[in-house]
C-alpha positions in Angstrom: 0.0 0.0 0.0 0.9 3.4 -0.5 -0.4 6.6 1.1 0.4 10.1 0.0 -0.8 13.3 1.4 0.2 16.3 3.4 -1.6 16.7 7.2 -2.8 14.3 9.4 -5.0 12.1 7.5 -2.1 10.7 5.4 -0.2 9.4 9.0 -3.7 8.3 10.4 -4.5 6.1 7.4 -1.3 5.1 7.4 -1.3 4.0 10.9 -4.7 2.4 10.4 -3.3 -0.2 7.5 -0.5 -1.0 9.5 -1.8 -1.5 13.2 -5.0 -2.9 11.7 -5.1 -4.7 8.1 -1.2 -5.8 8.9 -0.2 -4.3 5.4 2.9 -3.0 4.0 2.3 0.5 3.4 4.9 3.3 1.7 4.0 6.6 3.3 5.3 9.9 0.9 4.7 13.4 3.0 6.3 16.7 2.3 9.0 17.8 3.7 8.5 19.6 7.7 8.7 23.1 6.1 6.3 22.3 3.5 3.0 20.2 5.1 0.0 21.6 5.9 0.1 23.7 9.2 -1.4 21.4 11.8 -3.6 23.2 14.4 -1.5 24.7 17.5 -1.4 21.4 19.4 -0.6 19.1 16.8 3.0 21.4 15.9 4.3 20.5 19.0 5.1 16.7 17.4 6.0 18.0 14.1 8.4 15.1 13.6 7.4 13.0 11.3 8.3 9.4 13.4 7.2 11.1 16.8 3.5 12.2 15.0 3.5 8.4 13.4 3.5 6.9 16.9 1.2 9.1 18.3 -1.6 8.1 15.5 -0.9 4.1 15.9 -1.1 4.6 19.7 -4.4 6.5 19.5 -5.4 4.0 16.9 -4.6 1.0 19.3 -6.9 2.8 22.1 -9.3 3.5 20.1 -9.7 -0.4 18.6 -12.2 -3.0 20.2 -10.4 -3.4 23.0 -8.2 -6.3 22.2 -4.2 -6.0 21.7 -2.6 -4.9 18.9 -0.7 -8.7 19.0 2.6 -8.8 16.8 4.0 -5.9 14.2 2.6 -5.4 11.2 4.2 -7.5 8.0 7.2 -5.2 7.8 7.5 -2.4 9.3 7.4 -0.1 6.2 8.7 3.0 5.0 8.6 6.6 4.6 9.4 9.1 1.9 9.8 12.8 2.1 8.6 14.8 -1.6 7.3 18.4 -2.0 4.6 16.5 -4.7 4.0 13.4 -5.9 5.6 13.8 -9.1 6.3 10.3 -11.8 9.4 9.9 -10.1 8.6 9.8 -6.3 5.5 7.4 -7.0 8.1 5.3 -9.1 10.8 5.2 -6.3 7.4 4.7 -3.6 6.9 1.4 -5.7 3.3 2.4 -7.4 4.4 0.4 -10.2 4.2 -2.7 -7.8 1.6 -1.4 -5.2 -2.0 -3.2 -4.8 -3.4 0.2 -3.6 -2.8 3.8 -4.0 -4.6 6.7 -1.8 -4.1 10.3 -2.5 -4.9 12.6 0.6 -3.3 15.8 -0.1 -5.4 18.5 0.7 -5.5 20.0 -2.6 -8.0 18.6 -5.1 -5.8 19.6 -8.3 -2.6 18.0 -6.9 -4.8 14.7 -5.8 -6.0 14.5 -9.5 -2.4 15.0 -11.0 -1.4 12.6 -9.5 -3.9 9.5 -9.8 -3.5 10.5 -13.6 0.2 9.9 -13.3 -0.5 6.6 -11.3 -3.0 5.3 -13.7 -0.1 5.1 -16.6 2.3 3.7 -14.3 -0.3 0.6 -12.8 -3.4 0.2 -15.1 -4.6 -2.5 -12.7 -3.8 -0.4 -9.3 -6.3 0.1 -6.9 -6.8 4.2 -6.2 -8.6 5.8 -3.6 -8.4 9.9 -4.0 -9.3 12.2 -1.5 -11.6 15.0 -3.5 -13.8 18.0 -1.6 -15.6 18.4 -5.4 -18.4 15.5 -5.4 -19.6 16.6 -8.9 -15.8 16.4 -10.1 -15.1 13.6 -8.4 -17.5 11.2 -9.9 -16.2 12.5 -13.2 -12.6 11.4 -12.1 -13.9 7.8 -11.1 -15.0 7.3 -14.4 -12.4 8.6 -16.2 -9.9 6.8 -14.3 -12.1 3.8 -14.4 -12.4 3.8 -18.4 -8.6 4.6 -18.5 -7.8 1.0 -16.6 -10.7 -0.8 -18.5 -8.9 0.3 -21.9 -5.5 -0.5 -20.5 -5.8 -3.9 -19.0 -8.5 -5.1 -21.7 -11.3 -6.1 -19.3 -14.7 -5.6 -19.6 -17.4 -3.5 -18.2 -16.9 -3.2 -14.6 -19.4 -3.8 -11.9 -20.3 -1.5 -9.4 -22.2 -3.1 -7.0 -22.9 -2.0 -3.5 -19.6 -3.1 -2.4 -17.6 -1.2 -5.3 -15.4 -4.3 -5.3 -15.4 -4.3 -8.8 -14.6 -0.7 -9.5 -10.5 0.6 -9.2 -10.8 4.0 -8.5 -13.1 5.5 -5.2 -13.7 9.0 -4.7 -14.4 10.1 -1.1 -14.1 13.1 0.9 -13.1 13.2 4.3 -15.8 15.9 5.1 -18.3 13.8 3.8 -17.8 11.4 5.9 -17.5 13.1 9.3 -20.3 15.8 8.8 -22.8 13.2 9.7 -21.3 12.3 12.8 -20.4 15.9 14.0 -23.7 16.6 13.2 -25.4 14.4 14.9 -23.9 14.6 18.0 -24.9 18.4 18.3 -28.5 17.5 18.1 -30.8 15.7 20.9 -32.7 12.8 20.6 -31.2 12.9 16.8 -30.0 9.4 15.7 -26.1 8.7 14.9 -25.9 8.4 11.1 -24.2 6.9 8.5 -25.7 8.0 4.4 -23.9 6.9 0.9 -26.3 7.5 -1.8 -29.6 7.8 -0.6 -29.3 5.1 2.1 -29.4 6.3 5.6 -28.6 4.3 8.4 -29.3 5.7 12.0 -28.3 4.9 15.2 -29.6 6.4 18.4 -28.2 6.2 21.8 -30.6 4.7 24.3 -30.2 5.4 28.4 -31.8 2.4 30.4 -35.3 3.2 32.0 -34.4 2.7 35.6 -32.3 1.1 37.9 -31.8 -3.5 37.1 -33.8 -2.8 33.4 -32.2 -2.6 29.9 -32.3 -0.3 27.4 -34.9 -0.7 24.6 -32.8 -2.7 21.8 -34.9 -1.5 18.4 -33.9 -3.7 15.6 -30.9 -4.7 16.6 -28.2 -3.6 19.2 -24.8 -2.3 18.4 -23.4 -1.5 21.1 -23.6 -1.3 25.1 -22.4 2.3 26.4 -19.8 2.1 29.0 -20.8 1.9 32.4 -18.4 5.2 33.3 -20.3 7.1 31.5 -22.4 8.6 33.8 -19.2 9.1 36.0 -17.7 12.7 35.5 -14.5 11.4 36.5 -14.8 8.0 34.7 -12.5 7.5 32.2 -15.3 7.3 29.4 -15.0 5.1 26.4 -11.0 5.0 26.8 -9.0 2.2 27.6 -8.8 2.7 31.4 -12.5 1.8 31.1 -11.6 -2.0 31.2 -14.3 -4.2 31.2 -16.8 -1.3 32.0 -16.0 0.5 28.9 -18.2 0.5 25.8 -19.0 -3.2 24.2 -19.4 -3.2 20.3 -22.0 -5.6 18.5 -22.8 -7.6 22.0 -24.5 -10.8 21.9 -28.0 -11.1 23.1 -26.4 -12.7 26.7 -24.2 -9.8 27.0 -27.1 -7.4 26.5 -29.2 -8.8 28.7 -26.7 -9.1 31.6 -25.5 -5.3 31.0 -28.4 -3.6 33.0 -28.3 -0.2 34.2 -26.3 0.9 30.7 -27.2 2.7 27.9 -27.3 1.3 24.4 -26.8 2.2 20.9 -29.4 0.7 18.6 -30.4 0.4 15.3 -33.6 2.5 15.1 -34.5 3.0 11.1 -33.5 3.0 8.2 -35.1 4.6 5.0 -34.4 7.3 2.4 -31.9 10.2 2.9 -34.8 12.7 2.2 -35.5 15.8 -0.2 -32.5 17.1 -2.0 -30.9 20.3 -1.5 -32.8 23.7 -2.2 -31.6 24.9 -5.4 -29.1 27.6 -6.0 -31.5 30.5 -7.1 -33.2 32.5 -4.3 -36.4 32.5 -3.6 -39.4 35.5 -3.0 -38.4 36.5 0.4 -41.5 36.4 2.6 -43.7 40.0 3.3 -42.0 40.1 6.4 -38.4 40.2 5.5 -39.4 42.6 2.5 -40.7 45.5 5.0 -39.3 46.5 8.4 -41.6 46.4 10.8 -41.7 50.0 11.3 -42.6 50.1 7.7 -45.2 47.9 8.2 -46.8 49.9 10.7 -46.9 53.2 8.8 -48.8 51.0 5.8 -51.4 49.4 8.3 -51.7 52.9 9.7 -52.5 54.7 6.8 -54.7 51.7 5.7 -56.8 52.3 8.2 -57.4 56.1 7.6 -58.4 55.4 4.3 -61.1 53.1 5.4 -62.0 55.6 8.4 -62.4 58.1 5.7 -64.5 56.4 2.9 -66.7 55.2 6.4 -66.7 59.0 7.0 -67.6 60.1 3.3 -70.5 56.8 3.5 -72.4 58.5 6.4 -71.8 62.3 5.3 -73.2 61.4 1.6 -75.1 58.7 2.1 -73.5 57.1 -1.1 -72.8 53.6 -1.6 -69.7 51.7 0.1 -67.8 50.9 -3.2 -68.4 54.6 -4.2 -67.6 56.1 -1.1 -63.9 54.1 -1.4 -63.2 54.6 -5.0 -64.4 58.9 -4.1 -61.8 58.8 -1.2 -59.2 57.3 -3.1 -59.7 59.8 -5.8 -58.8 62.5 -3.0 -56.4 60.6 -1.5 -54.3 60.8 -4.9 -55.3 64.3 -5.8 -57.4 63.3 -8.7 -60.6 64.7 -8.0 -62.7 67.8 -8.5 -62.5 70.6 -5.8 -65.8 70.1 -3.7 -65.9 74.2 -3.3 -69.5 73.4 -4.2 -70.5 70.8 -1.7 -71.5 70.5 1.7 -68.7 71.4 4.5 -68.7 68.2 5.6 -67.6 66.9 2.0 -64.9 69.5 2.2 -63.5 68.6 5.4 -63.4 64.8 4.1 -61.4 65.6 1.1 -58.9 67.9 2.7 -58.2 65.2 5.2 -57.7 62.7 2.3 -55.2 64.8 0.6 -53.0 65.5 4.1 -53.6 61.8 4.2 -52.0 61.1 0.3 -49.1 63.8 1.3 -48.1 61.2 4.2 -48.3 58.0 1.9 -46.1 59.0 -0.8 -42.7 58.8 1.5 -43.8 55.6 2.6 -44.6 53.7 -0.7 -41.3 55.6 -1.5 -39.6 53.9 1.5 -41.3 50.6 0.6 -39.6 50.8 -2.9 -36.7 50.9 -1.6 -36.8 48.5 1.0 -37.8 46.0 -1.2 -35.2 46.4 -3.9 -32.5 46.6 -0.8 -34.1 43.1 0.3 -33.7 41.9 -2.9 -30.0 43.2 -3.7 -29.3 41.7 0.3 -30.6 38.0 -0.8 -27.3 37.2 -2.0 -25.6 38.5 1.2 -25.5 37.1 4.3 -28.2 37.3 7.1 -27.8 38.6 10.7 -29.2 36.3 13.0 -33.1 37.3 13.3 -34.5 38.9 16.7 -36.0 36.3 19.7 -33.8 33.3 17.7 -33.2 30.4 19.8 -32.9 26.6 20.4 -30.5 26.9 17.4 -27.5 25.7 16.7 -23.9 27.9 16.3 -22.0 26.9 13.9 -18.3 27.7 14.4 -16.2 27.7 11.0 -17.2 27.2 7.3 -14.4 25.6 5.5 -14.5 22.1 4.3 -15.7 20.5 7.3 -18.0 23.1 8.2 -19.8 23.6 4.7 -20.8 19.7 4.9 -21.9 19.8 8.5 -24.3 23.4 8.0 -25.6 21.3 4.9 -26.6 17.9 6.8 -28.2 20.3 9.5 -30.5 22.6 6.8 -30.9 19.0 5.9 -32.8 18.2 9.0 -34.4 21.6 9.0 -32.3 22.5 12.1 -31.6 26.7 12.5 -28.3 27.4 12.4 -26.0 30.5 13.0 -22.9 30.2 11.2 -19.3 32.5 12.8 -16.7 33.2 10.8 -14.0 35.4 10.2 -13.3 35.3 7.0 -15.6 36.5 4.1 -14.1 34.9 1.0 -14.5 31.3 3.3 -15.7 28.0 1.2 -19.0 27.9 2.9 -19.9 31.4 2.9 -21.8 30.6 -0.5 -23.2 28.1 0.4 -24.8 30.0 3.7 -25.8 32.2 1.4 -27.5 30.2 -0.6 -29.1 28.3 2.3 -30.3 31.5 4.0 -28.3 30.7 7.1 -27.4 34.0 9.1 -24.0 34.5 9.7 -21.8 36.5 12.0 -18.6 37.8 10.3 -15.8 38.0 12.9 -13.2 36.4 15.2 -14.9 33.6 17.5 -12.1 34.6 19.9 -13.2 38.6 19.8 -15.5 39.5 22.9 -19.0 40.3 21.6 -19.4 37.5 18.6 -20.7 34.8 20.2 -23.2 36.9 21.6 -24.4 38.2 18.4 -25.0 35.0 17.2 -27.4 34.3 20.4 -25.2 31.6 22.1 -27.1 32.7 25.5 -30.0 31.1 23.8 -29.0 28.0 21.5 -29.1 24.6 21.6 -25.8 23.7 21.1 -22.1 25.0 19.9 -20.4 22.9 17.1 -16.6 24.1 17.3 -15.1 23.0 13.7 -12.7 25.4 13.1 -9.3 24.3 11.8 -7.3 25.5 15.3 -7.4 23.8 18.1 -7.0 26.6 20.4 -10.3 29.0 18.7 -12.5 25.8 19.2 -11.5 25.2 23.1 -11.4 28.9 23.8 -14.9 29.2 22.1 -16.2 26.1 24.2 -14.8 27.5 27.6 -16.4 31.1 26.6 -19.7 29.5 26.0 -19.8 27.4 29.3 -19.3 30.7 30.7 -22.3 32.0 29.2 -24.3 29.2 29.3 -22.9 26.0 31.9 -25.1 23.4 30.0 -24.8 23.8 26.8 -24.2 21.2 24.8 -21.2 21.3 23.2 -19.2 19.7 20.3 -15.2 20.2 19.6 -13.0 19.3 16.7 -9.6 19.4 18.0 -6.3 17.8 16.4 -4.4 15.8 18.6 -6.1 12.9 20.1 -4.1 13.4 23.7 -5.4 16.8 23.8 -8.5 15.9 22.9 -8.9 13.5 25.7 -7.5 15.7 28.6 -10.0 18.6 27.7 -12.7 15.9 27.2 -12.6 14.9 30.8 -11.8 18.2 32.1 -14.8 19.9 30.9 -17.2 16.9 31.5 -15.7 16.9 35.4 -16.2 20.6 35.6 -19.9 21.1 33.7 -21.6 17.0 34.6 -25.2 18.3 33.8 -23.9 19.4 30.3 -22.9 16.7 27.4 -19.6 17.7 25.6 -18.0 15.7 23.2 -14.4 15.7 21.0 -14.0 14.6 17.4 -11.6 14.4 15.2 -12.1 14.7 11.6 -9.2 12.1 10.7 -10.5 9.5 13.3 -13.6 9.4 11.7 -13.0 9.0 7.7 -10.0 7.6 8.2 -11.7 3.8 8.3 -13.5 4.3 5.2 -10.2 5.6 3.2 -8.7 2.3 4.5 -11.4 -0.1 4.1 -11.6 1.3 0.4 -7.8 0.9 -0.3 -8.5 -3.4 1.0 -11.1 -3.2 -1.8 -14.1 -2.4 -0.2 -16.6 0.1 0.4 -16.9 1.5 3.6 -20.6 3.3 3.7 -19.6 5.6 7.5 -18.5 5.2 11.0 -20.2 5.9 14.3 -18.6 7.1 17.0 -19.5 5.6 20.1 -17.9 7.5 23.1 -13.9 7.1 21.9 -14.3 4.0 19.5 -15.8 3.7 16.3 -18.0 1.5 14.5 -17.8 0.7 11.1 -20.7 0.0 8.3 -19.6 -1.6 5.0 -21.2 -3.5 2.4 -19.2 -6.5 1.2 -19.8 -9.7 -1.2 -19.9 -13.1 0.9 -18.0 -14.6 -1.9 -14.6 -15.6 -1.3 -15.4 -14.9 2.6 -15.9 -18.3 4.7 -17.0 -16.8 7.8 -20.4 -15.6 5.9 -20.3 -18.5 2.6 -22.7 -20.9 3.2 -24.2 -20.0 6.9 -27.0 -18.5 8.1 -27.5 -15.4 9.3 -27.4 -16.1 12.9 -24.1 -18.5 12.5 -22.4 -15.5 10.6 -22.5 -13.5 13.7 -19.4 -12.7 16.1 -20.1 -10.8 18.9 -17.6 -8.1 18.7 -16.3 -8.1 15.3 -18.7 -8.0 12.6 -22.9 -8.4 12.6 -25.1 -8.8 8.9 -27.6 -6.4 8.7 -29.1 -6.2 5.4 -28.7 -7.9 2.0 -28.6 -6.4 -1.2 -31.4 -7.5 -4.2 -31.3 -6.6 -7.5 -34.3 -4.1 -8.6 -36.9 -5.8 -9.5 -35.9 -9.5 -8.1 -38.0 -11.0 -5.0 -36.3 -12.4 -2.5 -38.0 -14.7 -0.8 -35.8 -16.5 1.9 -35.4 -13.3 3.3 -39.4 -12.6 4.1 -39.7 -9.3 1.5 -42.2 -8.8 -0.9 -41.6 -7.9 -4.2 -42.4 -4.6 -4.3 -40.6 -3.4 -1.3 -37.5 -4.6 -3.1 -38.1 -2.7 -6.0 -38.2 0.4 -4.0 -35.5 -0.3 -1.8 -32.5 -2.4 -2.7 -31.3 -3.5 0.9 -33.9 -5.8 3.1 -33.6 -5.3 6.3 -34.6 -7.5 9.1 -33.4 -10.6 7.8 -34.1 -14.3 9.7 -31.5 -16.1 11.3 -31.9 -18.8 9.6 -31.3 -17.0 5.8 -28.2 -19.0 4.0 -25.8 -16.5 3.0 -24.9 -17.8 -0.6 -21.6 -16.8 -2.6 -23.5 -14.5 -5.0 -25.2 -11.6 -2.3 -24.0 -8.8 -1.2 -24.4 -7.4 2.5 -24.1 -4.6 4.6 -22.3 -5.5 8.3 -21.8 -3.5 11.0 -17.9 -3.9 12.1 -15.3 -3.0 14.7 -12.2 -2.5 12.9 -10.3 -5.3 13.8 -13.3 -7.6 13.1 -13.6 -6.2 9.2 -9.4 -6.2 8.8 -10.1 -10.0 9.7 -12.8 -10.4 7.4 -11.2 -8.8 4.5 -7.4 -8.6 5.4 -6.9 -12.6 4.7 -8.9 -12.6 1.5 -6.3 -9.5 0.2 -3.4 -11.7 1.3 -4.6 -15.1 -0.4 -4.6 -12.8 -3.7 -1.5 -11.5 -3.1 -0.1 -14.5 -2.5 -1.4 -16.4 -5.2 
């Protein structure tokens, strides 16, 4: 394997194929003076060997538990190159590699370079790191036509599994928005989305004292009994036997009373698509100020007090009365010099009256066109806004995570300092209000009504702005719920259990963007697809869709028999559209709309030709899939 990238994604992945799949893996990285600037924590183990330990230690802790057991099958190299030029991928062994991922942060260089692989190894294996999703499909197929042309093979499938395809497109924000998102909310399910399939998980607390938890459809995980501890050591290692249990059996389950769970709760369609990029009519009241719309209702009313007036004076009927008065009220009438002095009084009134209205349909003009010139700016939060969430940070991460919560029709307030920032079109285009300045400046977070929101979501790229944004906030506001992206994993753990020991009534939580797509950039390097990962508390748990052929711990038996507690669980099985599949109690139609039925028996035979989707701990899909690469290697 060989990895090549610039920040912390590249060592984490790297880390996660050696500690986990056992592979050989080649890791190319700028030199120090040129990598991307890591957040102010992470510089502090800028050396390259120092930051490689610390990712395969935090990637050990954060496994299922288990040891790491002997070194991965040689221990590896790495290679320092300001880009990934014909020559360094030559020298990194490309040529001879089974799988190629490109992680740089910069789309262009990412797509240079799988070019330049894709002459060098027709039949290599690439996995490219791309923000662009439109782009980024185009690449597969290019890349995929490209090797098809080369090698001589056929049309390639592209099942739910992708095994057939060589080229896999993902994006590390992608991947982690749902996550980050989810965890901000209450009472809103974990998820895990590729394509318009949504998986969700939802954490369940048990209902008293000696019950358990509710298990839904299926259980995935026990929470670890320190949770409710401020001082516990949550979801880490020190947790022992107490700490969170991935894919228990039904005895564990049943024995683990008084702790929460995480279970499968639904699954079903992703939902409506995104608004689309043209604005719409803004309603009546964002068009007027409300002073504005005063002055109309005002002078509304005198006009209807007047024709009311001119109705009893003249006895004349009430349509005539109105369209007399208006004629007044616009100066278009006859002098009444000749009428009655009621009449005259009447009509003088509806002139003062028509003086008055002509600044304010002039001031409604011009509102209105300023409304309409201000839709493509950004909106300040609106007045008696709260129960939102704030939204700290719009670059890459940041965009995907405001998306996912517009998505769910949550109200967001956006901060950030920079104006020209990826996601400030997007917000834009959202109608999201934003607040334009430094999170760290006293005043901001006030504008953007933290006193009154829901939650913060801290996704900035510097460690130090997120944590001094969170401590701010608990300030304000001691239980608020709040959610930090922060670098280094040791960091993120010491601040984890400070804050939760200092603020026990509120929930906080730490993620890190690389811990969380890192899985999926690895599972798709072994050849698979890896659909999303759910944290639960510091571990993760992996979803991936995988063909049973070729795999005799699913081949051949059932459902129930393919089960092992803590590595891997079947939770769905892919049917063709329009094919019934019977043995696994679906009707026909319901596997027309949806490909994947759920809920299968026990007792379904897993046969060589399906496809599946598993849940998995890491260690329990490197075993699954980790032998099968190395009987093909080997072969």
């Amino acid at each position: 394997m060989v990895v090549c990238g610039d920040d912390g994604l590249a060592h984490r992945l790297a880390a996660e194929l050696r500690g986990v799949y056992r592979e050989q893996v080649t890791l190319v990285v700028p030199p120090s003076g040129r990598r991307v600037r890591q957040p102010v924590v992470g510089r502090a183990r800028a050396a390259s060997a120092a930051l490689l330990g610390m990712v395969n230690a935090a990637v050990n802790r954060s496994a299922n538990g288990d040891s790491v057991g002997d070194e991965p099958n040689g221990a590896g190299r790495e290679l320092e190159a300001a880009e990934p030029t014909e020559d360094v991928l030559a020298e990194a062994g490309v040529d001879r590699a089974a799988a190629l991922a490109l992680v740089y942060d910069d789309d262009e260089t990412n797509i240079r370079a799988a070019l330049t692989a894709r002459r060098l190894n027709p039949r290599l294996r690439l996995v490219l790191r791309l923000y662009n999703r439109r782009l980024g499909r185009h690449i597969e197929e290019l890349l995929d036509q490209t090797a098809a042309l080369a090698t001589g093979d056929g049309p390639r499938d592209t099942g739910l599994d992708g095994a057939g395809t060589s080229t896999t497109v993902l994006s590390d924000a992608d991947t982690a928005a749902p996550a980050l998102a989810a965890t901000a909310l209450v009472g809103t399910s974990k998820v895990v989305e590729t394509d318009g399939l949504l998986l969700r998980a939802v954490e369940r607390q048990p209902p008293g004292p000696g019950e358990v938890a509710d298990p839904g459809l299926c259980t995935l995980a026990l929470l670890s009994a320190t949770s409710n501890d401020p001082a516990g050591a949550d979801g880490s290692e020190g947790s022992g036997d107490q700490g969170p249990q991935l894919l228990p059996d039904a005895a564990a389950v049943a024995a683990a009373t008084g702790r929460g769970t995480v279970a499968l709760e639904q699954v079903s369609y992703a939902g409506p698509p995104l608004p689309s990029g043209r604005a719409g009519v803004p309603p009546f009241g964002e068009l007027f100020s409300r002073r504005l719309r005063w002055s109309l209702a005002g002078l509304g009313a005198c006009v209807v007090a007047l024709a009311v007036a001119l109705m009893v004076v003249t006895g004349d009927h009430p349509l005539h009365a109105t369209y007399v008065t208006l004629l007044d009220l616009f100066a278009i009438n006859e002098p009444a010099h000749n009428d009655d002095a009621g009449r005259q009084v009447l009509q003088l009134l509806s002139g003062f009256v028509g003086l008055l209205l002509l600044p304010v349909l002039l001031a409604a003009v011009l509102e209105a066109l300023g409304t309409f010139r201000n839709a493509s700016t950004v909106r300040k939060p609106p007045r008696g806004l709260g129960g939102h969430v704030v939204l700290l940070g719009l670059g890459k991460i940041g965009t995907r995570v405001l998306t996912r919560l517009r998505e769910m029709d949550i109200p967001v307030v956006c901060v950030e300092a920079d104006p020209e920032a990826r996601g400030m079109a997007t917000a834009r285009r959202l109608r999201v209000p934003v607040v334009l300045g430094d999170v760290t400046q006293e005043g901001v977070l006030e504008a953007a009504k933290i006193h009154r929101a829901h939650s913060l979501l801290a996704l900035t790229s510097v460690d130090t702005t997120n944590l001094e944004a969170v401590l701010y906030a608990r300030s304000v506001r001691s239980r608020l719920r709040v959610v930090l992206r922060l670098y280094d994993d040791d960091f993120a753990t010491a601040v984890y259990r400070t804050l939760r020991a200092a603020h026990p009534g509120a929930l906080t939580r730490s993620r890190s963007v690389t811990h969380l797509s890192a899985p999926a950039f690895a599972g798709a390097m072994m050849g698979r697809q890896v659909l999303g990962a759910i944290p639960v508390e510091r571990r993760v748990l992996l979803f991936a869709a995988v063909r049973v052929a070729g795999h005799p711990q699913l081949e051949g038996k059932t459902v129930g028999e393919a089960f092992r507690a803590g590595a891997w669980r079947v939770l769905a099985l892919e049917v063709p559209d329009g094919e019934r599949s019977a043995d696994a109690g679906a009707d026909g139609e319901a596997a027309r709309e949806s490909r994947l039925v759920w809920e299968l028996p026990d007792t379904y035979v897993l046969r060589s030709g399906d496809r599946v989707v598993l849940a998995a701990t890491r260690r329990g899909l490197a075993e699954l899939l980790g032998r099968r690469a190395r009987q093909r290697t080997g072969s």
